[in-house]
PDB file of N, CA, C, O and CB in Angstrom:
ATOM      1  N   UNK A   1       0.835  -1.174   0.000  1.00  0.00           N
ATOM      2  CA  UNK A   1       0.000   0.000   0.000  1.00  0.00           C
ATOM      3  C   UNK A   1       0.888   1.250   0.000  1.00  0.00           C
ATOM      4  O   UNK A   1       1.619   1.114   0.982  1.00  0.00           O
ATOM      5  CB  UNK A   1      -0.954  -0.009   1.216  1.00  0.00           C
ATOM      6  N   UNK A   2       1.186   2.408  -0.624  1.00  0.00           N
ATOM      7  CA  UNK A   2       1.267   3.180  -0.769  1.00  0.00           C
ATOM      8  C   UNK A   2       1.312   3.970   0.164  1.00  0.00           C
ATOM      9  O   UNK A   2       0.337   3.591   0.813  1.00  0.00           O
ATOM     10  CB  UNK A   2       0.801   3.240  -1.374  1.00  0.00           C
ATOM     11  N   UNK A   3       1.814   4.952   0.814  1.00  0.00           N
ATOM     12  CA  UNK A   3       1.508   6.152   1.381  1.00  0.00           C
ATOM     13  C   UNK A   3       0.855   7.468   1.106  1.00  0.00           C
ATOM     14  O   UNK A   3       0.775   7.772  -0.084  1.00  0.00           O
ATOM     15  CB  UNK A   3       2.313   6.385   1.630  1.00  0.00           C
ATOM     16  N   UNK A   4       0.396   8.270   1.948  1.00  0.00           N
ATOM     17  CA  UNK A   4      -0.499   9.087   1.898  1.00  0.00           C
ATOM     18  C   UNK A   4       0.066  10.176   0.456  1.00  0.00           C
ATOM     19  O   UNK A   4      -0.493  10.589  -0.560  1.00  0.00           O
ATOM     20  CB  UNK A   4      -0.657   9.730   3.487  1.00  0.00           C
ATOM     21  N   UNK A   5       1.486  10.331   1.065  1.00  0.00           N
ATOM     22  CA  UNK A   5       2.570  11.939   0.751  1.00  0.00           C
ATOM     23  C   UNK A   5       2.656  10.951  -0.995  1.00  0.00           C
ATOM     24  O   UNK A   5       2.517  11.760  -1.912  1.00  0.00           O
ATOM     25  CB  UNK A   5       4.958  12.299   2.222  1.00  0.00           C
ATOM     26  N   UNK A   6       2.809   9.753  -1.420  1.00  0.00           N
ATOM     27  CA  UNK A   6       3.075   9.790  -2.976  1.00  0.00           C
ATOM     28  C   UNK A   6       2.117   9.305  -3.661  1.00  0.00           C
ATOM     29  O   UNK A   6       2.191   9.193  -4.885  1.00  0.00           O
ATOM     30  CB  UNK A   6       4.197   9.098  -3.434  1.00  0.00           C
ATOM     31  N   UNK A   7       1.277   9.016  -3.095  1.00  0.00           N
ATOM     32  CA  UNK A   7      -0.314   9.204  -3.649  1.00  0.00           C
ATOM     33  C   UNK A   7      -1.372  10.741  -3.889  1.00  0.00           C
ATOM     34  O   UNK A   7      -2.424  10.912  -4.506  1.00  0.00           O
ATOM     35  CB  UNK A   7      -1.116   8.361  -2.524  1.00  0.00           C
ATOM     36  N   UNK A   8      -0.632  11.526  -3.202  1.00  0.00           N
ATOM     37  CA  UNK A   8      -0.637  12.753  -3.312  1.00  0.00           C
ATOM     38  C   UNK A   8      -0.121  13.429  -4.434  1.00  0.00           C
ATOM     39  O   UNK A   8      -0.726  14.272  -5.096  1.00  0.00           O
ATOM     40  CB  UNK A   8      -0.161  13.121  -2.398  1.00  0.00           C
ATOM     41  N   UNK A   9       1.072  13.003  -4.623  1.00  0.00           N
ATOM     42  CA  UNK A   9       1.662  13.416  -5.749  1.00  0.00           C
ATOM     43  C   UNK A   9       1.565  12.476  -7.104  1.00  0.00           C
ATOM     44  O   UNK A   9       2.035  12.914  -8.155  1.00  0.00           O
ATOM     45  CB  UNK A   9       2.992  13.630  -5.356  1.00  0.00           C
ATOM     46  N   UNK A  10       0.978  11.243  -7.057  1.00  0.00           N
ATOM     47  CA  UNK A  10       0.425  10.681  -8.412  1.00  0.00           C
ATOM     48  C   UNK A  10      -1.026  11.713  -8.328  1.00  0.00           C
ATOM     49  O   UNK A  10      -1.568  11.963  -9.405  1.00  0.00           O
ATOM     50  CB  UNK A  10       0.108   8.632  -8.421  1.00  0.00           C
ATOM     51  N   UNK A  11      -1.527  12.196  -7.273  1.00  0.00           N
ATOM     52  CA  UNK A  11      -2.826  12.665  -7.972  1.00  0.00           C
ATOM     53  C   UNK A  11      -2.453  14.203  -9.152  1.00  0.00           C
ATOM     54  O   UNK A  11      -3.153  14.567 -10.097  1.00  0.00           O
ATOM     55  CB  UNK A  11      -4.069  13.145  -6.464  1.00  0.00           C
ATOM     56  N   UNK A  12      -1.152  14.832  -8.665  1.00  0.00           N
ATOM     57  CA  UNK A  12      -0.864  15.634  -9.105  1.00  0.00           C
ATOM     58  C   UNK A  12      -0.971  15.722 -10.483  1.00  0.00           C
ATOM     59  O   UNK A  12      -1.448  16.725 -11.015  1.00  0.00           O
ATOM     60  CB  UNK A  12      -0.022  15.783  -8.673  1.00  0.00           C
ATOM     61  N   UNK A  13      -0.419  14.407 -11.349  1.00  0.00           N
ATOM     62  CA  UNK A  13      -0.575  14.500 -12.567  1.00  0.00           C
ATOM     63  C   UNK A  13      -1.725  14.252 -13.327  1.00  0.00           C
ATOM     64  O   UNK A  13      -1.665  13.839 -14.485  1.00  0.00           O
ATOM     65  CB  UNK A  13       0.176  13.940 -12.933  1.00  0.00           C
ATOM     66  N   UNK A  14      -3.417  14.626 -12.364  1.00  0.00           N
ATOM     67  CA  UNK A  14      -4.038  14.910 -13.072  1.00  0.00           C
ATOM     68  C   UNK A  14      -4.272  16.111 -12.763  1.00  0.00           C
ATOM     69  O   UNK A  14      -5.205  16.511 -13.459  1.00  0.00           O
ATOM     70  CB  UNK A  14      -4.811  14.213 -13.246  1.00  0.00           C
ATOM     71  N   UNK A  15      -3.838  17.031 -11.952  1.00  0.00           N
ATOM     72  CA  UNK A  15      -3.961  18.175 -11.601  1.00  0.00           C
ATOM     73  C   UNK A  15      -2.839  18.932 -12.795  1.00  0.00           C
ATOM     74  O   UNK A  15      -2.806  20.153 -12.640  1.00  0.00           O
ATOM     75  CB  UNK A  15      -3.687  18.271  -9.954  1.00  0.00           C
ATOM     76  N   UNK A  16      -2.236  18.592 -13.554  1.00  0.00           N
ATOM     77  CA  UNK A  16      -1.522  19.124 -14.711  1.00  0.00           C
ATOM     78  C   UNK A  16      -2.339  19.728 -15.681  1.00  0.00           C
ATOM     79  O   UNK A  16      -3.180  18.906 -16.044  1.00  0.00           O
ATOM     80  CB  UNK A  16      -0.782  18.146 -15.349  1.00  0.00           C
ATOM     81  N   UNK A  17      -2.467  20.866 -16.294  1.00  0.00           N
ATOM     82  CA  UNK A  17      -3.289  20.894 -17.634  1.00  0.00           C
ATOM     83  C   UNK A  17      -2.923  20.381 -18.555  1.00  0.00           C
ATOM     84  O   UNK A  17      -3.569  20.903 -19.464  1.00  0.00           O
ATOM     85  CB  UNK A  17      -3.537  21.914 -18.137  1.00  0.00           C
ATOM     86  N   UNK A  18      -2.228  19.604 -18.996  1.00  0.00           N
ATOM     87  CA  UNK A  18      -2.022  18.779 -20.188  1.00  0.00           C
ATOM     88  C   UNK A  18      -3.039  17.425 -19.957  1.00  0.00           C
ATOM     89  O   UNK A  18      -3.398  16.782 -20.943  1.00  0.00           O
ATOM     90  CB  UNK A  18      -0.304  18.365 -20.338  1.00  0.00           C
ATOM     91  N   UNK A  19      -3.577  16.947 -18.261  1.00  0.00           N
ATOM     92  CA  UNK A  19      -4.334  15.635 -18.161  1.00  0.00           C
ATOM     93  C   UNK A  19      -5.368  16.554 -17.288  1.00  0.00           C
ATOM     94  O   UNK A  19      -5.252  15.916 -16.241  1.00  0.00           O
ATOM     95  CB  UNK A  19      -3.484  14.069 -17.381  1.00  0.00           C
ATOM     96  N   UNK A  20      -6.144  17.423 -17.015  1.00  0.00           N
ATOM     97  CA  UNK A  20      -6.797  17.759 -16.272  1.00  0.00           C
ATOM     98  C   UNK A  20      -8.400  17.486 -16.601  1.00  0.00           C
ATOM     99  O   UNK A  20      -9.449  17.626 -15.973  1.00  0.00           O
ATOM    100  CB  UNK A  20      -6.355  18.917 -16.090  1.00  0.00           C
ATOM    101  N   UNK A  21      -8.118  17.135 -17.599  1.00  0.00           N
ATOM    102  CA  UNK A  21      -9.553  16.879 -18.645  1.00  0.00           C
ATOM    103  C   UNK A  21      -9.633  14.937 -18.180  1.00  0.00           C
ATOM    104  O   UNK A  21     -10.665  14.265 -18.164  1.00  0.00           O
ATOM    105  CB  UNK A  21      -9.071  17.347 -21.102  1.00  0.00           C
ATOM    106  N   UNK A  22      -8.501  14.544 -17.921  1.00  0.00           N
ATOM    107  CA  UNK A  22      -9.107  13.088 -17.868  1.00  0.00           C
ATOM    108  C   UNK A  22      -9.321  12.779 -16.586  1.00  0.00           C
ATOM    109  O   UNK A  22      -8.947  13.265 -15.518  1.00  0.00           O
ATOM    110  CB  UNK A  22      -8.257  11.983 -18.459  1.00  0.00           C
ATOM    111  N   UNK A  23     -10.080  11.763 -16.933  1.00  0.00           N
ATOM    112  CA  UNK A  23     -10.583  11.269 -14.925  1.00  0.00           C
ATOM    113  C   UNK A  23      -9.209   9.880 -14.591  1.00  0.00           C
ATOM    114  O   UNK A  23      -8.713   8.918 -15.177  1.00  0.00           O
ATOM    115  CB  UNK A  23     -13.140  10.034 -14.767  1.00  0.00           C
ATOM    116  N   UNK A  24      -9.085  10.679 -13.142  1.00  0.00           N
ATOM    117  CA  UNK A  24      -8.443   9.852 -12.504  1.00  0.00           C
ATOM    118  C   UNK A  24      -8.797   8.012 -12.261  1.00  0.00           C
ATOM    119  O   UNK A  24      -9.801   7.491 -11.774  1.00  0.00           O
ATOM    120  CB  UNK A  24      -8.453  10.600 -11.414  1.00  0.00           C
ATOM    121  N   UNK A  25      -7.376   7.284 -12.887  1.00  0.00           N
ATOM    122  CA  UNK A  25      -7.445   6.156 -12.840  1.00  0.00           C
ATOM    123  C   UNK A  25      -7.054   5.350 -11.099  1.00  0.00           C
ATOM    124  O   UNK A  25      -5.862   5.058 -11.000  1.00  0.00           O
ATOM    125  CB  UNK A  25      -6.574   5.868 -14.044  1.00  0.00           C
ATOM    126  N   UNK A  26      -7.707   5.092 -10.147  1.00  0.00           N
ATOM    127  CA  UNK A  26      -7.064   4.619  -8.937  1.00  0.00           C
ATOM    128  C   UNK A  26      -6.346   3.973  -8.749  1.00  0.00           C
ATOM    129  O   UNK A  26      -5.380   4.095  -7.996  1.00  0.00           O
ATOM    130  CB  UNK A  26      -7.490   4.263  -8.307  1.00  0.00           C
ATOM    131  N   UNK A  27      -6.832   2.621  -9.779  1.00  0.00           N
ATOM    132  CA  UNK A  27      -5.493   1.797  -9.901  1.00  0.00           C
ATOM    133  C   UNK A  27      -4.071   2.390 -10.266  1.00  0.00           C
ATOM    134  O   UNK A  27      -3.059   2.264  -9.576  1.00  0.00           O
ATOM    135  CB  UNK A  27      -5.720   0.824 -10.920  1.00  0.00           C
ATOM    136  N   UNK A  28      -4.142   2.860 -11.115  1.00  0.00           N
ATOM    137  CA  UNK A  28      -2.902   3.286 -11.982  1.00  0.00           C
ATOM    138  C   UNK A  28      -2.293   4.688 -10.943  1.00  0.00           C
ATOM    139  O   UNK A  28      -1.090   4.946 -10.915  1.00  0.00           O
ATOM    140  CB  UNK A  28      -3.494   3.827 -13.898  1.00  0.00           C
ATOM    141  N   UNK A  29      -3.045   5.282 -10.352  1.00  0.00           N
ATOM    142  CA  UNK A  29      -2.214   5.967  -9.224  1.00  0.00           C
ATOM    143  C   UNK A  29      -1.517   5.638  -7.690  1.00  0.00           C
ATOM    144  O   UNK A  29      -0.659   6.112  -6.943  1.00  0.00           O
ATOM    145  CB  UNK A  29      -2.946   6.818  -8.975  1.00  0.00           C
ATOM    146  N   UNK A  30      -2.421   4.573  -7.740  1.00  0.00           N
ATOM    147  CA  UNK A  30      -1.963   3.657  -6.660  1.00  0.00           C
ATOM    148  C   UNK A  30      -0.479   3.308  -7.048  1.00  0.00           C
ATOM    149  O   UNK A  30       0.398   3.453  -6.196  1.00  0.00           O
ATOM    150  CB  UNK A  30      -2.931   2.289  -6.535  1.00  0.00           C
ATOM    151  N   UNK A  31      -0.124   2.780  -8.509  1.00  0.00           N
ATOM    152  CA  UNK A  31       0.903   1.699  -8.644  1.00  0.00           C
ATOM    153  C   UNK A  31       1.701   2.761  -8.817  1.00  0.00           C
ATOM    154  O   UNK A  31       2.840   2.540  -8.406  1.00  0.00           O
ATOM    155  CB  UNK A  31       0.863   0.470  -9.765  1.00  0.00           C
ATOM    156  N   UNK A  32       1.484   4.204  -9.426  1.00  0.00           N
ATOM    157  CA  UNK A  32       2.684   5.136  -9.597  1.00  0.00           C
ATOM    158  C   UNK A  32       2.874   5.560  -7.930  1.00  0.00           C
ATOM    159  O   UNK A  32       3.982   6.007  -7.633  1.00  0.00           O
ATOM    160  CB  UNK A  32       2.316   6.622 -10.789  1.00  0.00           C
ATOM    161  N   UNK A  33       2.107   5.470  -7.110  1.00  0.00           N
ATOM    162  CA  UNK A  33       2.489   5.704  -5.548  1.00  0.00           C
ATOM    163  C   UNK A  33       3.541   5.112  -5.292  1.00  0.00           C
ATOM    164  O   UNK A  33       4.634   5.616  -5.032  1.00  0.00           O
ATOM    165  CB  UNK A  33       1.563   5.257  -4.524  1.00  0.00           C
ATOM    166  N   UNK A  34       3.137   3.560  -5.381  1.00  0.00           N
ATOM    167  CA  UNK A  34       3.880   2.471  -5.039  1.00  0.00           C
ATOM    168  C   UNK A  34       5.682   2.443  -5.461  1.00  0.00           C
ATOM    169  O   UNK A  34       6.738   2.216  -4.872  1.00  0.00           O
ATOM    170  CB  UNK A  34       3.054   1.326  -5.748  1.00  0.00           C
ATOM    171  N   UNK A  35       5.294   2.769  -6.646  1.00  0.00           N
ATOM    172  CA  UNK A  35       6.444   3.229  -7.526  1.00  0.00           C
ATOM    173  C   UNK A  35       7.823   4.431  -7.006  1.00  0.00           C
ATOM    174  O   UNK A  35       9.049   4.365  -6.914  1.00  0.00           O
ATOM    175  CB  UNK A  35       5.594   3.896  -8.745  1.00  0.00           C
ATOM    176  N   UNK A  36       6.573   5.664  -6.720  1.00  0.00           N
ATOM    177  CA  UNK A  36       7.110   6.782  -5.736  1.00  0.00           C
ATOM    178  C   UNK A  36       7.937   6.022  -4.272  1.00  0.00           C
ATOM    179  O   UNK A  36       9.125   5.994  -3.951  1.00  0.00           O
ATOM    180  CB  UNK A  36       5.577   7.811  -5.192  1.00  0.00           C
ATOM    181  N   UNK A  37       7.219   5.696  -3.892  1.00  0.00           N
ATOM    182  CA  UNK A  37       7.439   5.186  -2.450  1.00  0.00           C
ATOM    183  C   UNK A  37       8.789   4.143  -2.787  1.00  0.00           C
ATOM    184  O   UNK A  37       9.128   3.764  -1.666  1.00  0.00           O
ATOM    185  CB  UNK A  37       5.858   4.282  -1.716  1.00  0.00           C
ATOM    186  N   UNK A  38       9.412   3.712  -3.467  1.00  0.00           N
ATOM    187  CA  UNK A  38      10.193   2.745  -3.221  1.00  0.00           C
ATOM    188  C   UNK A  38      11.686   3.766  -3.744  1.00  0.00           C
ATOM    189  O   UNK A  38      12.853   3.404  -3.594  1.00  0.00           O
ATOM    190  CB  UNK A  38       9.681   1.192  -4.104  1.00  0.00           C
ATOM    191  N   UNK A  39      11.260   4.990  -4.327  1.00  0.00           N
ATOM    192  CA  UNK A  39      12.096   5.735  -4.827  1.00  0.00           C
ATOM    193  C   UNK A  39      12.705   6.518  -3.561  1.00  0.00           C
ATOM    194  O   UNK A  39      13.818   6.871  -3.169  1.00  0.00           O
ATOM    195  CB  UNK A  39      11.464   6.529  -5.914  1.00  0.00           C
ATOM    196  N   UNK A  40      11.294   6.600  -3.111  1.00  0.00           N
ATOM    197  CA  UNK A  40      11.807   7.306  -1.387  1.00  0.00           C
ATOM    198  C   UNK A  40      12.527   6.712  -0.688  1.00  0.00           C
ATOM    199  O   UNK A  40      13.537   7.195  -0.176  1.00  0.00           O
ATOM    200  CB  UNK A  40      10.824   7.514  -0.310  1.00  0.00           C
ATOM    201  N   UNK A  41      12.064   5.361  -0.522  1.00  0.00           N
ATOM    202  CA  UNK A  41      13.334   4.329   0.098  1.00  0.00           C
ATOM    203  C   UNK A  41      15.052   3.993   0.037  1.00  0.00           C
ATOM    204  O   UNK A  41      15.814   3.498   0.867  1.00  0.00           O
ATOM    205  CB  UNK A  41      12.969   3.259  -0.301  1.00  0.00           C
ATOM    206  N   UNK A  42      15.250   4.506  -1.336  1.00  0.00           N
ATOM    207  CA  UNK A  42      16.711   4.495  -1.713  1.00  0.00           C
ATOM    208  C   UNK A  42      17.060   5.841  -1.649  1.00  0.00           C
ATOM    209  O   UNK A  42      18.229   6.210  -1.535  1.00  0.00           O
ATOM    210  CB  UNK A  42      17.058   3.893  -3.110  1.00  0.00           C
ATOM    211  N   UNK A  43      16.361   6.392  -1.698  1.00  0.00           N
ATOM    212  CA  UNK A  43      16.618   8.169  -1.683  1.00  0.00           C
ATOM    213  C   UNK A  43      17.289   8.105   0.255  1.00  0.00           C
ATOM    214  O   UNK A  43      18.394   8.203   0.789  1.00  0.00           O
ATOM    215  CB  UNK A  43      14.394   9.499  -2.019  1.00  0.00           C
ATOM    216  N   UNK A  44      16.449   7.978   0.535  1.00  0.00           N
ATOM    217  CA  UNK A  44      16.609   7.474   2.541  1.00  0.00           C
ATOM    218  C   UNK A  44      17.750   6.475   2.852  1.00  0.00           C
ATOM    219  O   UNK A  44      18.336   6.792   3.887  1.00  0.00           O
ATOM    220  CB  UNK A  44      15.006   6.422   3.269  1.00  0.00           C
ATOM    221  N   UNK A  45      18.270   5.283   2.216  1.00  0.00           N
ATOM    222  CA  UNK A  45      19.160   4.715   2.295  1.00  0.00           C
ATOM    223  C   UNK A  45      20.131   5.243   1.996  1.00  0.00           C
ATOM    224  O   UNK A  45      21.162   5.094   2.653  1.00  0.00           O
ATOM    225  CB  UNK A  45      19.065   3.907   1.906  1.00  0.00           C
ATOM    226  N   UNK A  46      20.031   6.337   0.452  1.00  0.00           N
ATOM    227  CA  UNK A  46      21.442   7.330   0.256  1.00  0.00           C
ATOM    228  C   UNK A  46      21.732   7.915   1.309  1.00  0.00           C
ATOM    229  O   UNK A  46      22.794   7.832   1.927  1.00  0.00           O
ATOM    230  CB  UNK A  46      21.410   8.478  -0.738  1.00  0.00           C
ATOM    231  N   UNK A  47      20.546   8.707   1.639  1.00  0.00           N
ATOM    232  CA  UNK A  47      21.020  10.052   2.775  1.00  0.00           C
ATOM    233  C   UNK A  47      22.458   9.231   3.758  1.00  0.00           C
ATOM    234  O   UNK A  47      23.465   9.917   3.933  1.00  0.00           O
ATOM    235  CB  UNK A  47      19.198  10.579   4.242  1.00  0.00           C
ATOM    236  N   UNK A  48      22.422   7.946   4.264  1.00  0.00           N
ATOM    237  CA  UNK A  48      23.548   7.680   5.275  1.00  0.00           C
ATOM    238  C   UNK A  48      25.000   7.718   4.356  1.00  0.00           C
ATOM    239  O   UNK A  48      25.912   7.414   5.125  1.00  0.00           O
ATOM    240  CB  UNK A  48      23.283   6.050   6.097  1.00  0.00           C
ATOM    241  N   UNK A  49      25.387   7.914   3.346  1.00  0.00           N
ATOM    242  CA  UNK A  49      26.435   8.251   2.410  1.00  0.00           C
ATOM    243  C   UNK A  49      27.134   9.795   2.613  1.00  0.00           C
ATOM    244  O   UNK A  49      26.587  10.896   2.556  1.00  0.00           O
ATOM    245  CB  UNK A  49      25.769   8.114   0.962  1.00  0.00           C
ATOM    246  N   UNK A  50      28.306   9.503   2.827  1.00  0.00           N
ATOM    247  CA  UNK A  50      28.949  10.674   3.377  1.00  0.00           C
ATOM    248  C   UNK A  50      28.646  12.057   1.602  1.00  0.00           C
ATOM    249  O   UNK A  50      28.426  13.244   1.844  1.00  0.00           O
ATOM    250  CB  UNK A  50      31.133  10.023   3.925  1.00  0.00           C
ATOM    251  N   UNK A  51      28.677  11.801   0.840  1.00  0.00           N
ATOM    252  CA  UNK A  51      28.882  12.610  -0.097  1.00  0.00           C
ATOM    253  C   UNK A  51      27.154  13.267  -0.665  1.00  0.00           C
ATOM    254  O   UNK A  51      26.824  13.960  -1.628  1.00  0.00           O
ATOM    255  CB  UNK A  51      29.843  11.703  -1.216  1.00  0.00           C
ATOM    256  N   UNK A  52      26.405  12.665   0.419  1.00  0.00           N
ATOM    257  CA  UNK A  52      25.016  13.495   0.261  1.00  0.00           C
ATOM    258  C   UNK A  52      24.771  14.053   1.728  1.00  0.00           C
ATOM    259  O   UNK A  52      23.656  14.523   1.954  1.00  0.00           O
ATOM    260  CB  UNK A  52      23.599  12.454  -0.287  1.00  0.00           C
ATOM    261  N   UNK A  53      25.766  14.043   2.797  1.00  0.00           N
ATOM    262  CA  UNK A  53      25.488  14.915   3.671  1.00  0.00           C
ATOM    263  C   UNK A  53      25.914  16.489   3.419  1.00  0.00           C
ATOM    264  O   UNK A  53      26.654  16.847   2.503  1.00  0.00           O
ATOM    265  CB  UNK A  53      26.029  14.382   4.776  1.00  0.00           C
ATOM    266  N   UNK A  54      25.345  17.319   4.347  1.00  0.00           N
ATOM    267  CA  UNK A  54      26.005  18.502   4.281  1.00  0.00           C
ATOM    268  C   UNK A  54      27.348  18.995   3.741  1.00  0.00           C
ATOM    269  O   UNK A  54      28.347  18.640   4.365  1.00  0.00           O
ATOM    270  CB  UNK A  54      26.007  18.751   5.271  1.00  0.00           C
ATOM    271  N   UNK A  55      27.483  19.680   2.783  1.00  0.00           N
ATOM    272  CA  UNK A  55      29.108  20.120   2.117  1.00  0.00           C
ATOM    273  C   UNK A  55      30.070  18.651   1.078  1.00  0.00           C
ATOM    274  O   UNK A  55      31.181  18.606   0.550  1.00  0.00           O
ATOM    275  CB  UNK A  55      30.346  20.554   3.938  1.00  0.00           C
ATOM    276  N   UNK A  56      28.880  17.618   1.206  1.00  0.00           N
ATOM    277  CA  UNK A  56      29.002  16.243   0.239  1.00  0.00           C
ATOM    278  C   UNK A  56      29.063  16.694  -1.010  1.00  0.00           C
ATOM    279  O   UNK A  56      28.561  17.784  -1.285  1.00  0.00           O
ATOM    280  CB  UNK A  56      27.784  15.163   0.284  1.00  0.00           C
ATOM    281  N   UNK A  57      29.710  15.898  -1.991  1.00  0.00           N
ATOM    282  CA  UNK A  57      29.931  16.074  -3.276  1.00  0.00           C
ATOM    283  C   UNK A  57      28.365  16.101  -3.574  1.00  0.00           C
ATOM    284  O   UNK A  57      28.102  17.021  -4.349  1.00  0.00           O
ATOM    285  CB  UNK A  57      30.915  14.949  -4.009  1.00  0.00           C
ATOM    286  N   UNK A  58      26.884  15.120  -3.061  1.00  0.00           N
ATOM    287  CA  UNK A  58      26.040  15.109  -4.030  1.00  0.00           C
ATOM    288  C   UNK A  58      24.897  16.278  -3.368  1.00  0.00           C
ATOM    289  O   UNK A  58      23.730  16.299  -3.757  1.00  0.00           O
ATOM    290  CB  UNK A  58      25.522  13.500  -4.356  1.00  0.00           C
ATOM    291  N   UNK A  59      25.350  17.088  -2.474  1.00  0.00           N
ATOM    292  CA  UNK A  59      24.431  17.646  -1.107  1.00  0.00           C
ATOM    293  C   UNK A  59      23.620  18.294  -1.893  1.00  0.00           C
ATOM    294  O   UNK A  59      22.471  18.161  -1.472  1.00  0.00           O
ATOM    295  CB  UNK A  59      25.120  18.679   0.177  1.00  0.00           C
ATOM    296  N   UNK A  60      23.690  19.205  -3.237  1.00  0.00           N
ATOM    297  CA  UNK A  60      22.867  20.225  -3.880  1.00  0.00           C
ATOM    298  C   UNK A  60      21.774  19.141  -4.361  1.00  0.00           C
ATOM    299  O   UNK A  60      20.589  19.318  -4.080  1.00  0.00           O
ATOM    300  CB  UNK A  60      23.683  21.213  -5.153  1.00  0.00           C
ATOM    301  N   UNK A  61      22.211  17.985  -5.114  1.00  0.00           N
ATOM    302  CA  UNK A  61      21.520  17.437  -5.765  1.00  0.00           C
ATOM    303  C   UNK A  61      20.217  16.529  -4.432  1.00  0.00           C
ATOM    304  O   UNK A  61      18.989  16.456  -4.474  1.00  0.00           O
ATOM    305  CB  UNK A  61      22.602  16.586  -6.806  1.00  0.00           C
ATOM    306  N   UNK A  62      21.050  16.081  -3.577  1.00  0.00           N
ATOM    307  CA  UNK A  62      19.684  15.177  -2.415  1.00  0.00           C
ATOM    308  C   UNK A  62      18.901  16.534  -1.814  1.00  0.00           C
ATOM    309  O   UNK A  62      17.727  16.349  -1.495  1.00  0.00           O
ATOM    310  CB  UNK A  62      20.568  13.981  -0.587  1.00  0.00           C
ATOM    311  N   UNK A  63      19.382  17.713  -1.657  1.00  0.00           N
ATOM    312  CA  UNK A  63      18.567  18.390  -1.587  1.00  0.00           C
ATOM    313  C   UNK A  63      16.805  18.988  -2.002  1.00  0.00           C
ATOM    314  O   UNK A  63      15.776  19.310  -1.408  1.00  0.00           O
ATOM    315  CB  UNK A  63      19.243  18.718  -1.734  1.00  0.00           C
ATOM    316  N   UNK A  64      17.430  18.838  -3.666  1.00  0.00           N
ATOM    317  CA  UNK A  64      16.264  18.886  -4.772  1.00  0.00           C
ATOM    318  C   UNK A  64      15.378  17.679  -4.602  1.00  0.00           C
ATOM    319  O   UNK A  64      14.151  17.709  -4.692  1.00  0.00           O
ATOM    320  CB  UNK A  64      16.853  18.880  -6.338  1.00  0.00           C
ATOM    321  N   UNK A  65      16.151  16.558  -4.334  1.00  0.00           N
ATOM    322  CA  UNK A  65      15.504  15.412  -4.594  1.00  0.00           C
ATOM    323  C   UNK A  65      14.313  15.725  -2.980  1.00  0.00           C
ATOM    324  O   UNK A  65      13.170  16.178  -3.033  1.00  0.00           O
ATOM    325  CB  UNK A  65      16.810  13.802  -4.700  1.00  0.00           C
ATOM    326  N   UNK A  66      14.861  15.424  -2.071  1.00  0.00           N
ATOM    327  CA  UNK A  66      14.286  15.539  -0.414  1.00  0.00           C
ATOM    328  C   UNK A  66      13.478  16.949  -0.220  1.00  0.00           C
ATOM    329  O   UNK A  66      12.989  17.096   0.900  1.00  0.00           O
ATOM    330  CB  UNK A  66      15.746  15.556   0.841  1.00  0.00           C
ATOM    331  N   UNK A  67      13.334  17.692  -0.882  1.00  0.00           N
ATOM    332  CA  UNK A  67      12.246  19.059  -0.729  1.00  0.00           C
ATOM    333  C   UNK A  67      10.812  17.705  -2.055  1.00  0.00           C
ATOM    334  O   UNK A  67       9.638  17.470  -1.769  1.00  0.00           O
ATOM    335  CB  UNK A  67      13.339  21.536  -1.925  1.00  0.00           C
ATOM    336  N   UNK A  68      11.170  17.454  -2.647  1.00  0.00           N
ATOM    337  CA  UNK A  68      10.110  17.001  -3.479  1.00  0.00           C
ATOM    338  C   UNK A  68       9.192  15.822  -2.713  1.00  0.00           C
ATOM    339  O   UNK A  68       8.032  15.842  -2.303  1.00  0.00           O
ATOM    340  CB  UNK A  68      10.778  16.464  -4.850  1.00  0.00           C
ATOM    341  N   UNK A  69      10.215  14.804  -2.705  1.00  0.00           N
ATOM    342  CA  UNK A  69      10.023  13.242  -2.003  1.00  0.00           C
ATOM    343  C   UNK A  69       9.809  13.046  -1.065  1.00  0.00           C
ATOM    344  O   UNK A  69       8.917  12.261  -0.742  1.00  0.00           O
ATOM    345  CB  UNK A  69      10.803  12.445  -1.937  1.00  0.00           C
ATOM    346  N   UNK A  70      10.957  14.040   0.215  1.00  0.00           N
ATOM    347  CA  UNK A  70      10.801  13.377   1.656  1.00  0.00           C
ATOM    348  C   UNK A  70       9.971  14.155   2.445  1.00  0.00           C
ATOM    349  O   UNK A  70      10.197  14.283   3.649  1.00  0.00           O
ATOM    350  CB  UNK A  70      12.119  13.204   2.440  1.00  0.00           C
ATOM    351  N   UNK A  71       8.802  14.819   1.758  1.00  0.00           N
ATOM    352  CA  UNK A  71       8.444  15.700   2.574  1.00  0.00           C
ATOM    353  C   UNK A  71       8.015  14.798   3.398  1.00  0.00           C
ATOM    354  O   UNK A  71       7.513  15.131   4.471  1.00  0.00           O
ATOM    355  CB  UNK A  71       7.620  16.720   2.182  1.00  0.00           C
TER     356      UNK A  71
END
């Protein structure tokens, strides 16, 4: 099952105007949740890597990523 925070953000892409006209599929947002959520998981396993902490070679980049994902 999915979580609340990337089921939130599969609903987003019908909140796009390029899909705002089509009706939301549940299934199919569920599985892009599911999808989300496992992205979050390795995103969270990076964070313990010295080169995505603070002043880390990848710190700008987990930044972008963790304002989107880990809210």
């Amino acid at each position: 099952m999915a979580t609340e925070h990337s089921l939130g953000i599969a609903a987003q892409a019908w909140c796009d105007p390029r899909t705002s006209n089509l009706v939301i599929e549940p299934a199919l947002a569920e599985v892009f949740a599911e999808i989300l959520d496992k992205y979050r998981e390795a995103i969270i396993w990076m964070s313990a890597s010295p080169s995505f902490r603070s002043g880390g070679e990848a710190f700008t980049g987990w930044l972008k990523i963790q304002e989107t994902l880990l809210k």
